[in-house]
VOGU-3710 file (C-alpha; in Angstrom, 3 decimals, decimal comma):
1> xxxxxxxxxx> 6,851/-68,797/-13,771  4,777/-65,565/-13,422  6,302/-62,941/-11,250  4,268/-61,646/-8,455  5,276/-58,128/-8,550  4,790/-57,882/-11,654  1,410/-58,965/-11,969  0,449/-56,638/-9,433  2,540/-53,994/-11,691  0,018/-55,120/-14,397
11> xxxxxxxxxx> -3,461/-55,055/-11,552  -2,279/-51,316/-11,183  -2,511/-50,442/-14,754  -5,409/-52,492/-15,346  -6,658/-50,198/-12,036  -5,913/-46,873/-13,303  -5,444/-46,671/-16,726  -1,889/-45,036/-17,512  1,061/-45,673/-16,517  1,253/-42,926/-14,053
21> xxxxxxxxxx> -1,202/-44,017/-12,334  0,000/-47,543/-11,742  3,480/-45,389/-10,894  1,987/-43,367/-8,339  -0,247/-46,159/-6,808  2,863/-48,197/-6,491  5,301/-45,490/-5,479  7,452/-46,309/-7,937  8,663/-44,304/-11,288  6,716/-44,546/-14,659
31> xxxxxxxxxx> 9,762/-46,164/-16,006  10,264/-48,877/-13,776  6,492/-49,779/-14,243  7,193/-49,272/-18,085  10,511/-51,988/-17,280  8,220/-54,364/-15,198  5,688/-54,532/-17,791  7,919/-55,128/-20,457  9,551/-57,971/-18,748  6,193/-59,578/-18,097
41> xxxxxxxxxx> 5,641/-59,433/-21,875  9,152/-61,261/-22,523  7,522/-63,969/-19,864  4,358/-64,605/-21,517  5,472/-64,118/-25,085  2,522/-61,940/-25,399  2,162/-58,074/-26,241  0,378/-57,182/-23,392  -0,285/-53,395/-24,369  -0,783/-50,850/-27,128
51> xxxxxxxxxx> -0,371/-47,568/-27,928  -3,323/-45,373/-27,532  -3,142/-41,573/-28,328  -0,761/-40,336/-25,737  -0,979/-43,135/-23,603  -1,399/-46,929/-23,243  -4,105/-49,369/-23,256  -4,689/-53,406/-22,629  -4,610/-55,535/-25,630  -6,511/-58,474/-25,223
61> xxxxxxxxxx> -3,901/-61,088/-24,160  -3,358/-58,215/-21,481  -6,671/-58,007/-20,360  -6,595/-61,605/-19,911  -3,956/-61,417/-18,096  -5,032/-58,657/-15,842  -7,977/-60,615/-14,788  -6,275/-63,347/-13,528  -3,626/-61,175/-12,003  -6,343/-59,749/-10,108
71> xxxxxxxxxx> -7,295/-62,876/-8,655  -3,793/-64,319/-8,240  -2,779/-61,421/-5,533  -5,836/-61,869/-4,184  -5,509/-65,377/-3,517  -2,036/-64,922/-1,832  -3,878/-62,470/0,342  -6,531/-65,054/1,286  -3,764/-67,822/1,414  -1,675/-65,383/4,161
81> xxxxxxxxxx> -4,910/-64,717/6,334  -5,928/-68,748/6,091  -3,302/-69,594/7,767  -3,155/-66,523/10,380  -6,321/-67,951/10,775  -5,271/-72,088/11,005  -2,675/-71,184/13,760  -5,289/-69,319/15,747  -2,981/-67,174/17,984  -2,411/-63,308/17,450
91> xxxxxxxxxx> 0,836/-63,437/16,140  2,959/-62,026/13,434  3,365/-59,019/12,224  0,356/-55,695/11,116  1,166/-52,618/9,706  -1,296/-49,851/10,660  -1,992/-46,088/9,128  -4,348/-43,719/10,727  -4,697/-39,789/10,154  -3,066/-37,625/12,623
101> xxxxxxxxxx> -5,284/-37,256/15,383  -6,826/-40,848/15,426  -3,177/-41,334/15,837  -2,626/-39,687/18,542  -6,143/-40,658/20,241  -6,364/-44,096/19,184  -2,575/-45,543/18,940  -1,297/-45,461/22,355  -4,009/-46,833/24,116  -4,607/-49,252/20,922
111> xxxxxxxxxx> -0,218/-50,489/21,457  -0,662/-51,102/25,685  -3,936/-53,317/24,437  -2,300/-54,765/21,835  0,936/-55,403/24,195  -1,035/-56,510/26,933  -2,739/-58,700/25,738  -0,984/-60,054/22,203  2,505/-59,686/23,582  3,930/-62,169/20,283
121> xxxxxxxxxx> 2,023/-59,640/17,839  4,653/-56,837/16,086  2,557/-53,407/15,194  4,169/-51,366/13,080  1,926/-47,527/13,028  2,159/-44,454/10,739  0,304/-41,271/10,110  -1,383/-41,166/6,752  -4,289/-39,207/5,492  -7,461/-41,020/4,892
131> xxxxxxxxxx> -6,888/-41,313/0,978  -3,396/-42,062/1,256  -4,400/-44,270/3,771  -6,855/-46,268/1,239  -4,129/-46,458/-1,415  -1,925/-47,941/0,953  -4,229/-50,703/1,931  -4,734/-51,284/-1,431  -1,481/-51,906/-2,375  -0,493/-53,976/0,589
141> xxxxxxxxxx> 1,736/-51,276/1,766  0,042/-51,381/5,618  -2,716/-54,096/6,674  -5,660/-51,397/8,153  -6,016/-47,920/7,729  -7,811/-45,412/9,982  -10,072/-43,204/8,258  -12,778/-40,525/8,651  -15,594/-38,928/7,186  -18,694/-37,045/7,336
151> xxxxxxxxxx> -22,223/-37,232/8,103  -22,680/-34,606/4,812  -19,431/-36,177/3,282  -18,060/-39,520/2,580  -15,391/-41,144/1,948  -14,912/-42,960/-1,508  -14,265/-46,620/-0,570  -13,291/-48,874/-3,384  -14,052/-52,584/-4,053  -12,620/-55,323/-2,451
161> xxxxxxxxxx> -11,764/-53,363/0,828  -14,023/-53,949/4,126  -15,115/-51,015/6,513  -16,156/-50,906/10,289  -17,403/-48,380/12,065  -14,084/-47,386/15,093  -16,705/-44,117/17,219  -18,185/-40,715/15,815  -16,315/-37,900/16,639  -18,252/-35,183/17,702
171> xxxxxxxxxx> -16,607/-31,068/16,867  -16,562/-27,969/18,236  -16,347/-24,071/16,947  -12,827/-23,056/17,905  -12,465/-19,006/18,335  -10,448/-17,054/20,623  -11,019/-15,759/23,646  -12,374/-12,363/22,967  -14,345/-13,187/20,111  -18,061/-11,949/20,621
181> xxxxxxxxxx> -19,092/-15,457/20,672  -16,915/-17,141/23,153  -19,573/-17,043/26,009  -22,066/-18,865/23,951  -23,366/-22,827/25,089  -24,021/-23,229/21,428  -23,522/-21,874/18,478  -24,521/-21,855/14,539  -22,102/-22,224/11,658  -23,810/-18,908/10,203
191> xxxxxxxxxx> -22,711/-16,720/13,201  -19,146/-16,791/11,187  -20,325/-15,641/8,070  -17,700/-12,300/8,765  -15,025/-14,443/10,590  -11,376/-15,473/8,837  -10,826/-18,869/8,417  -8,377/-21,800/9,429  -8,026/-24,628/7,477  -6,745/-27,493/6,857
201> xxxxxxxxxx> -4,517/-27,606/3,719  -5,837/-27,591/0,141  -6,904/-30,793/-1,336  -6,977/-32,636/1,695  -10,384/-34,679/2,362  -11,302/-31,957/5,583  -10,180/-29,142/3,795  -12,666/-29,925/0,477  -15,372/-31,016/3,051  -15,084/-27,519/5,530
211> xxxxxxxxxx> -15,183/-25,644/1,819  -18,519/-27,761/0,980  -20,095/-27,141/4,397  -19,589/-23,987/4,850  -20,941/-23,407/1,456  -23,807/-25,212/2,083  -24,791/-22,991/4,356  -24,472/-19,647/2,272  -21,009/-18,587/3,339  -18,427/-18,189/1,058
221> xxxxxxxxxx> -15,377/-19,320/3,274  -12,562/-16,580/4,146  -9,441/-18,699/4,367  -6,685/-17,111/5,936  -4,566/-19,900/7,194  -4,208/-23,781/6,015  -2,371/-25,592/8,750  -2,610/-29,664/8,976  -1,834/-30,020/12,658  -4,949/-28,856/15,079
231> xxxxxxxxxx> -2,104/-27,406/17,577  -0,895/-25,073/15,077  -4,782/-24,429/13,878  -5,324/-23,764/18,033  -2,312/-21,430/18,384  -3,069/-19,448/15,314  -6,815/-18,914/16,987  -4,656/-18,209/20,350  -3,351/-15,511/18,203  -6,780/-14,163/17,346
241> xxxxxxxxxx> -6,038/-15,006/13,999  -9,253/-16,733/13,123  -11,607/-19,354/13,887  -11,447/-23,102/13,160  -13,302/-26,480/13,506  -11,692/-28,963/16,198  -12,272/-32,156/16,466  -12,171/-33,625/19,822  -10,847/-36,750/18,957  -6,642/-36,463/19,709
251> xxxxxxxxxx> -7,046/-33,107/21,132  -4,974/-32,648/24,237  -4,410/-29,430/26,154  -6,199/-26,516/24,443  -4,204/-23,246/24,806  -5,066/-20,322/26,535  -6,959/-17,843/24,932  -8,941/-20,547/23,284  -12,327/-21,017/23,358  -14,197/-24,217/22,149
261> xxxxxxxxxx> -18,124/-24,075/21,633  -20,331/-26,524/20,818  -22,485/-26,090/17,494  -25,982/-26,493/17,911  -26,368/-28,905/14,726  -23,834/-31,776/15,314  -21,289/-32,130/13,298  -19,306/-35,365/13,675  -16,246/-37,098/12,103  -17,122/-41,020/11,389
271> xxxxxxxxxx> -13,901/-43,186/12,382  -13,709/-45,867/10,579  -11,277/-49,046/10,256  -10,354/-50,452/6,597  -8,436/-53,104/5,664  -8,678/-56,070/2,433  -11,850/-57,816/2,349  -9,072/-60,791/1,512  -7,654/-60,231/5,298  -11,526/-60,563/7,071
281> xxxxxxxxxx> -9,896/-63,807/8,777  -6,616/-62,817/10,017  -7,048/-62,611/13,797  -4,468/-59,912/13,821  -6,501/-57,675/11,878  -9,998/-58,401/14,492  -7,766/-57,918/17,686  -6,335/-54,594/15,710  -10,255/-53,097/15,579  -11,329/-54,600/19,156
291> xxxxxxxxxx> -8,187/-52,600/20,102  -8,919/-49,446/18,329  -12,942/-49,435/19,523  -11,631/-49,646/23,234  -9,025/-46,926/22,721  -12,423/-45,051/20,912  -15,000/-45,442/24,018  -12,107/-44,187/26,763  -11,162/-41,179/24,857  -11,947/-38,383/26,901
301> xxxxxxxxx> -11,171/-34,511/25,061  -11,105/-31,541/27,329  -13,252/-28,722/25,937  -11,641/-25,255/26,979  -8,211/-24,176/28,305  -9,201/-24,342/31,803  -9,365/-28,413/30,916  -13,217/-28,998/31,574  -14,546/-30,912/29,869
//
């Protein structure tokens, strides 16, 4: 009898390539992929991989393998949401990841729907990133992710994983009070050619796509601060510290000394939903992104300190 785990051990190599990569994919260390894999081979009787250079590759019996490994897990998935599906009702249990402001935003309103109106349905919520969010999907870690990108940037989506559109997000030029600008209606990513900026950390999706806007428009970015949370990005502009892009999406109270303006050429955040194309029929997953889209249209994100919006 083939072990589930793993063949999905074996999907993740297959995946990635190395055995790191199946490692970090799966959370797991590269030796207990290197012990799951070698236990599969005991199983099938079968050398399953070789050595190649400094790493690994499939040999043909574990290419074979791989294959149908691929469509074993995801006929489990389809076999879970079939039967979601048979019973009808909106029960059981989802597991949900969004990025820290749709979070905030999204999952309260999103919990008193899902309460309300699904009161035998168990949601389980955590923040994650939009990539980490992906891999987590992906490896069955969470049921739907909540992800973002932009109208100049998007977001890789891999195979086998469905997307719907949640709202669009529109931004706005944080800068503090005194800055020369603050009076402005509108104003022009250019204007900050001499300005310091705030950022969110290195390597995360924003971060890369701020970097490749900014450049895009013949500024060489000044980073002085990398902050994840927009209420430490806000205080640090409260400080006079710098200026920063805010999202209005999961906002709240903007501090004092704050002042949010509008650019003239939208930028918006896309808010998607993404979950396994496998899970399409699980009526969990459709009252999860009904849920989400009327959290999305009631969202309401004051625009300056003095709470107008």
């Amino acid at each position: 009898m083939l072990n589930l785990e793993r063949l999905r051990t074996l999907d993740a190599l297959a995946r990635f390539g190395s055995v790191s990569g199946a490692a970090e994919f799966l959370h797991v260390t590269t030796s207990a992929v290197s012990q799951q894999l070698a236990k599969l081979e005991r199983e099938v009787r079968q050398q399953l991989l070789a050595r190649n250079g400094r790493g690994v590759r499939l040999t043909d019996a574990g290419q074979l393998l791989a294959d149908h490994a691929a469509r074993i897990l995801s006929q489990v998935e389809l076999a879970q949401s079939d039967i979601e599906a048979q019973r009808g009702a909106v029960v059981g249990e989802i597991r949900l990841g969004a990025f820290p402001t749709a979070a905030r935003g999204l999952f309260p309103a999103m919990l008193a729907t899902l309460r309300a109106d699904h009161p035998e349905l168990k949601v389980r919520t955590a923040e994650l990133e939009p990539e980490a969010g992906i891999r987590a999907v992906m490896r069955g870690d969470i049921d739907l992710a909540v992800v973002l990108d932009w109208s100049n940037k998007r977001l890789p989506v891999p195979g086998g994983l469905t997307m719907a559109e949640l709202l669009d997000d529109a931004t706005d030029i944080a800068m503090p009070a005194g800055h020369p600008l603050a009076d402005r209606t509108e104003v022009d990513l250019e204007d900050f050619v001499e300005d310091d900026w705030i950022s969110w950390p290195e390597g995360e999706f924003c971060h890369d796509w701020l970097m490749f806007t900014l450049r895009s428009k013949g500024i060489e970015p000044r980073i002085a601060h990398l902050a994840g949370e927009h209420h430490t990005q806000l205080a640090l502009i409260a400080a006079g510290v710098g200026v920063c892009v805010a999202p209005r999406l999961g906002r709240g109270a903007v501090p004092e000394g704050v002042r949010l303006v509008p650019v003239r050429q939208k930028m918006r955040r896309h808010v998607h939903a993404v979950w396994r194309v496998d899970a399409d029929r699980r009526p969990s997953i459709r009252a999860a992104v009904a849920a989400l889209r009327a959290a999305g249209r009631d969202f309401d994100a004051p625009l300056n300190g003095d709470g107008a919006a």
